[in-house]
C-alpha positions in Angstrom: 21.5 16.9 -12.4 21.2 13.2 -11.5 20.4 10.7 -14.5 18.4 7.8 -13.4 18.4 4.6 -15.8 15.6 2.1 -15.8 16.5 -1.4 -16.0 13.4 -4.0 -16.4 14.2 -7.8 -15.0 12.2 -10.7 -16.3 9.5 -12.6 -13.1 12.3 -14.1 -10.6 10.9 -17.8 -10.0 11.7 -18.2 -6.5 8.3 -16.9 -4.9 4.9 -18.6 -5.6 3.0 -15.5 -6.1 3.9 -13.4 -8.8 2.3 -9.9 -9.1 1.3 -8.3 -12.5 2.8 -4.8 -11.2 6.2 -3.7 -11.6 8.2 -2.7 -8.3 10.9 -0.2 -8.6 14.2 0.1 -6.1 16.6 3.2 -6.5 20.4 1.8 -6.6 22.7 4.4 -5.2 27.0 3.9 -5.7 29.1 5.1 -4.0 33.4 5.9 -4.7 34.7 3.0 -7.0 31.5 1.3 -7.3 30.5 4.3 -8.9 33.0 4.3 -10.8 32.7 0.7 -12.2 28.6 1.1 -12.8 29.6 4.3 -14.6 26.7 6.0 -12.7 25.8 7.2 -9.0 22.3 6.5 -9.0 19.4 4.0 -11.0 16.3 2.7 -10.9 15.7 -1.1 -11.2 12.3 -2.3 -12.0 10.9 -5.8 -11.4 8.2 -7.6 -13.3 7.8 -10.0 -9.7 7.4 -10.4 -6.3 10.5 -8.6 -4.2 13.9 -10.2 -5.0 16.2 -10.7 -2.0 19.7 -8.4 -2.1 21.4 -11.1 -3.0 19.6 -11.4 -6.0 19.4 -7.6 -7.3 23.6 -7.9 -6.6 23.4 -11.0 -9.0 21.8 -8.8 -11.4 23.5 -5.6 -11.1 26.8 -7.6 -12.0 24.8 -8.6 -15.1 23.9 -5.5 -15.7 27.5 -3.7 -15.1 30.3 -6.4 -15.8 33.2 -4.2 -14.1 30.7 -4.7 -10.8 31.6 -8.3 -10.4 34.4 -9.0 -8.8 34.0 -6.4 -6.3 30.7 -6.7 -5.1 31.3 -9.5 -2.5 33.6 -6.5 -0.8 31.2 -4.2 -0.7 28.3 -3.3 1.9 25.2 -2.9 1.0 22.6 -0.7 2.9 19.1 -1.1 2.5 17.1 2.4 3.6 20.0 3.7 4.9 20.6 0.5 7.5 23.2 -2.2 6.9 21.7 -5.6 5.7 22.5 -8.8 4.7 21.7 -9.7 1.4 18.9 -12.5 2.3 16.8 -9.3 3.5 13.7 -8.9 1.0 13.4 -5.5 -0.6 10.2 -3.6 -1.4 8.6 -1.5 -3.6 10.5 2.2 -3.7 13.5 0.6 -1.3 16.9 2.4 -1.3 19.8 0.6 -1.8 23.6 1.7 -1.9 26.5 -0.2 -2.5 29.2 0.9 -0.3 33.2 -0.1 -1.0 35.6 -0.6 1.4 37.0 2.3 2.6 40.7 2.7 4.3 41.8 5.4 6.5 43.2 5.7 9.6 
């Protein structure tokens, strides 16, 4: 059974139209960083217009503390694609944080 956690953000400033309607992105962790969020899977709502990566990954180490230093390691995909964190996210987006991985 997957538990899903609902995080509300205040309007993010950056964009000059702000919409009334909440957008909501599905966080998925993976190996340590599931560990450190202490959950594999939440939801994120925002009060704005879509934040960039970068900013949800600012938040998210608001939101879980042991996140923050290891985030800039980690990759994040976006729909199940790789992307840099300047991408914009939308409405019902998928995004998983991904740790480094070693192996040979």
């Amino acid at each position: 059974m997957s538990v899903f956690y609902r995080h509300r953000l205040p309007p993010l400033t950056t964009y000059d139209k702000v919409s009334s309607e909440l957008m909501t992105l599905t966080v998925l962790y993976f190996a340590k960083a599931r560990e450190l969020a202490g959950t594999g899977e939440e939801r994120v709502e925002f009060a704005a217009n879509p934040p960039t990566l970068r900013a949800l990954m600012t938040h998210l180490a608001a939101l879980h503390p042991p996140l923050s230093g290891s985030l800039e390691r980690m990759r994040v995909a976006l729909n199940e694609s790789f992307a840099e964190l300047d991408e914009l996210t939308s409405a019902g987006d998928v995004i998983a944080l991904i740790p480094p991985v070693a192996g040979g």
